[in-house]
C-alpha positions in Angstrom: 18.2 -18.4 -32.3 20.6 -17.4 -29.2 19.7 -18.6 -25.4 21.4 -15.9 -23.9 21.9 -14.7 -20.2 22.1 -11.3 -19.2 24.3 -10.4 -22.4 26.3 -13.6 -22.1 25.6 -16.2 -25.3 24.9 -19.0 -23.9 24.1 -21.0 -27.3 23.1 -20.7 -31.2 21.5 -23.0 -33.4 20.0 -22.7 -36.7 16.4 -21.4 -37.3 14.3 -21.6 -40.4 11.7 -19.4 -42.4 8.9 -21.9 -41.1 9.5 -21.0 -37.7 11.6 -23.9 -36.2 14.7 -24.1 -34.9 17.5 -26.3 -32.9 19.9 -25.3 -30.2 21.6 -26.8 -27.9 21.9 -25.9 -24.2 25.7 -26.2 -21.6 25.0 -28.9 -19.2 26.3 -26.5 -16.7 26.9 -22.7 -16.4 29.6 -21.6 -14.5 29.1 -19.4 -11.2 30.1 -16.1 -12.8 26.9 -16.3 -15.2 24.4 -16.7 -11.9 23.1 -14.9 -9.4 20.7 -14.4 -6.2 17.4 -16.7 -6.8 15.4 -12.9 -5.8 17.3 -11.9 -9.5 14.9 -14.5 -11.2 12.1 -12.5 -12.3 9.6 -14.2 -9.4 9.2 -11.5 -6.8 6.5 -9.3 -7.3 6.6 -7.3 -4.2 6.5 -3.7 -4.0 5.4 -0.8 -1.7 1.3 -2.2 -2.6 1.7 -5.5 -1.8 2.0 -7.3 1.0 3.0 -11.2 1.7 6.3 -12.7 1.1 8.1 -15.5 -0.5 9.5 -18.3 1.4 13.2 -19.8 -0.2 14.1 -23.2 1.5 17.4 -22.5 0.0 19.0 -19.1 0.1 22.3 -19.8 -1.0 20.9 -21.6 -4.6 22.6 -19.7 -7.1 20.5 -19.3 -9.9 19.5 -17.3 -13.8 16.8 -16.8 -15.7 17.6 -17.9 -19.8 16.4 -16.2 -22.3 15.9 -16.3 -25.6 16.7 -14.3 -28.4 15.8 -14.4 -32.3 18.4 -13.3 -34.9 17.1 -11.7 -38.4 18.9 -9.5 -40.8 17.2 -6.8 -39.4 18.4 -7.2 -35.7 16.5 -8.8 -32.8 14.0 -9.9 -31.0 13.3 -12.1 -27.8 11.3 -15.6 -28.0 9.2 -17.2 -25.2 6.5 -19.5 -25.0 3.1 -18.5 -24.5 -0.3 -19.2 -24.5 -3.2 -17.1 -24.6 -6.7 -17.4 -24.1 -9.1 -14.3 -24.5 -12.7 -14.5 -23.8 -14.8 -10.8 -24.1 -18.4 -10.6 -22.9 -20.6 -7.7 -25.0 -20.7 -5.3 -21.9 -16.9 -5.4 -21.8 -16.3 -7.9 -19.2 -14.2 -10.6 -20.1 -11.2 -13.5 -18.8 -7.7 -13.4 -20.3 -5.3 -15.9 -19.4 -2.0 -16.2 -20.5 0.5 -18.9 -19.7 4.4 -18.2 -20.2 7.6 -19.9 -19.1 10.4 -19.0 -17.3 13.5 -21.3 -17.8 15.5 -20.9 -15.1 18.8 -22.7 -14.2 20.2 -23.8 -10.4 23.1 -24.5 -9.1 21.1 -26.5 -6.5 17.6 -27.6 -5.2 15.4 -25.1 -3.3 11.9 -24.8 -3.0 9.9 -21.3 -3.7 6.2 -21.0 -1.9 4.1 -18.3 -0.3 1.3 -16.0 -1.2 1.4 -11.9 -2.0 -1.6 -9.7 -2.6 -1.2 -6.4 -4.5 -3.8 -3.9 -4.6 -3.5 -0.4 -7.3 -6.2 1.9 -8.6 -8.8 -0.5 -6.5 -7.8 -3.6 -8.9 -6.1 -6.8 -7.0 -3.4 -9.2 -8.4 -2.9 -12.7 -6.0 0.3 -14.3 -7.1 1.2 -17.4 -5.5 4.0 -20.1 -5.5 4.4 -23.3 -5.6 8.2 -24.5 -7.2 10.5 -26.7 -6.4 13.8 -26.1 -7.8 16.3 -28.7 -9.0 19.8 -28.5 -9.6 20.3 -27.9 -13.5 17.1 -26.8 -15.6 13.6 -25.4 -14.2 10.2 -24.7 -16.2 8.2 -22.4 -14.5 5.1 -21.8 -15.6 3.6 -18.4 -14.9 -0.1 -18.2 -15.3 -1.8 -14.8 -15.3 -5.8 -15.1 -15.4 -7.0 -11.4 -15.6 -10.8 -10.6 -14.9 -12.2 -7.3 -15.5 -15.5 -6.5 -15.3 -15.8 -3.9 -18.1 -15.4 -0.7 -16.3 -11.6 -0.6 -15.9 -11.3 -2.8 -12.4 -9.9 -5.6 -12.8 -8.8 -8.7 -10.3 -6.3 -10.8 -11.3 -4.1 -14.1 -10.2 -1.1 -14.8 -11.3 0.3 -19.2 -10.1 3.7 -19.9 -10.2 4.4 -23.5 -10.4 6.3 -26.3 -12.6 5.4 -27.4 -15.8 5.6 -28.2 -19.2 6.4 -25.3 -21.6 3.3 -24.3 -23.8 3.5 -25.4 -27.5 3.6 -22.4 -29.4 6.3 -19.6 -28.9 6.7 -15.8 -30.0 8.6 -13.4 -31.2 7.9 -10.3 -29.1 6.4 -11.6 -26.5 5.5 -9.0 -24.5 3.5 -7.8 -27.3 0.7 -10.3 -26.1 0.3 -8.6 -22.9 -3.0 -7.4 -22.3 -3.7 -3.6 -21.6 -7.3 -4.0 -22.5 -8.1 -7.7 -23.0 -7.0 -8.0 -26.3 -5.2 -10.6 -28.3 -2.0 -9.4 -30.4 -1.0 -11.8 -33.6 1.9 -13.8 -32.5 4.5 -15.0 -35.0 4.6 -18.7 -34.2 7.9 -20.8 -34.0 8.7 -24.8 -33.0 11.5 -25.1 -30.6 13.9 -28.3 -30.3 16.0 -27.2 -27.7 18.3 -30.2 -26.0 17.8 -30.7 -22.2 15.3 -28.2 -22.1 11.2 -29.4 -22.4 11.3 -32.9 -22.7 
């Protein structure tokens, strides 16, 4: 397993066929691996939404690590997730899907505000609440995605601190939902220094 940024390695520890693994994170990263806090994957404006994000702190430098999983057949990035799926007979349902984002600071900031997108006549309502330390962040970003089973959906997605979920996967994306269904995740056990305790 490889915490990387951008294409930088930031770390590599060993992982095993059950699924767990051990790395070891810098205590610092130096400025030439970070970048403007609007570079950490938070924003979700664009030309449908309106509302904006409010940064306490605009000089914080900051970086979004990642993490990558190393097989002899190449590679493939690791998150944590969580995922609920509940599907009604009429095709309505609820998915919610909890991920992390670790991101590291080079100070503290605060991240709050509320946006509203609307496309196709579905709405997604993120909002933030995040409070940035110098050093390591968990972020938790929650998506809870309603439709009501004729292709509308409304959706809200909470940025806040937390805990990282349990379980990880390989792939995540793969989980995303394009229809309210659940992908199988391959499942691994982190015990990453400095990281989720």
């Amino acid at each position: 397993m490889q915490a990387v940024d951008a294409d930088s390695v930031l770390s590599t520890g060993a992982g095993a066929s059950s699924g767990s693994f051990s790395l070891t994170l810098p205590a610092t990263l130096t400025d030439s691996d970070l970048g403007s806090l609007s570079d950490a994957d938070l924003d979700l404006s664009s030309a449908n939404c309106a509302g904006a994000l409010k940064i306490s702190n605009q000089a914080a430098r900051t970086t979004v690590v990642d993490f990558k999983l190393l097989t002899a057949t190449g590679s493939r990035f690791a998150a944590p997730i969580e995922v609920q799926v509940n599907v009604n007979p009429d095709g309505s349902g609820q998915y919610t899907e909890t991920d992390t984002l670790l991101i590291y600071s080079d100070s503290a900031t605060q991240v709050s505000g509320e946006q509203q997108c609307i496309n196709n006549g579905s709405t997604l309502i993120s909002t933030y609440t995040i409070n940035i330390k110098a050093g390591y962040n968990v972020i938790n970003q929650t998506l809870v995605l309603n439709s009501d089973g004729s292709g509308t959906t409304n959706s809200t997605i909470r940025f806040a601190n937390g805990k990282s979920p349990l379980r990880w996967a390989a792939d995540p994306a793969s989980a995303t939902p394009l229809s309210l269904k659940a992908s199988a995740l391959s499942t691994l056990t982190p015990q990453i220094k400095q990281l989720f305790h």
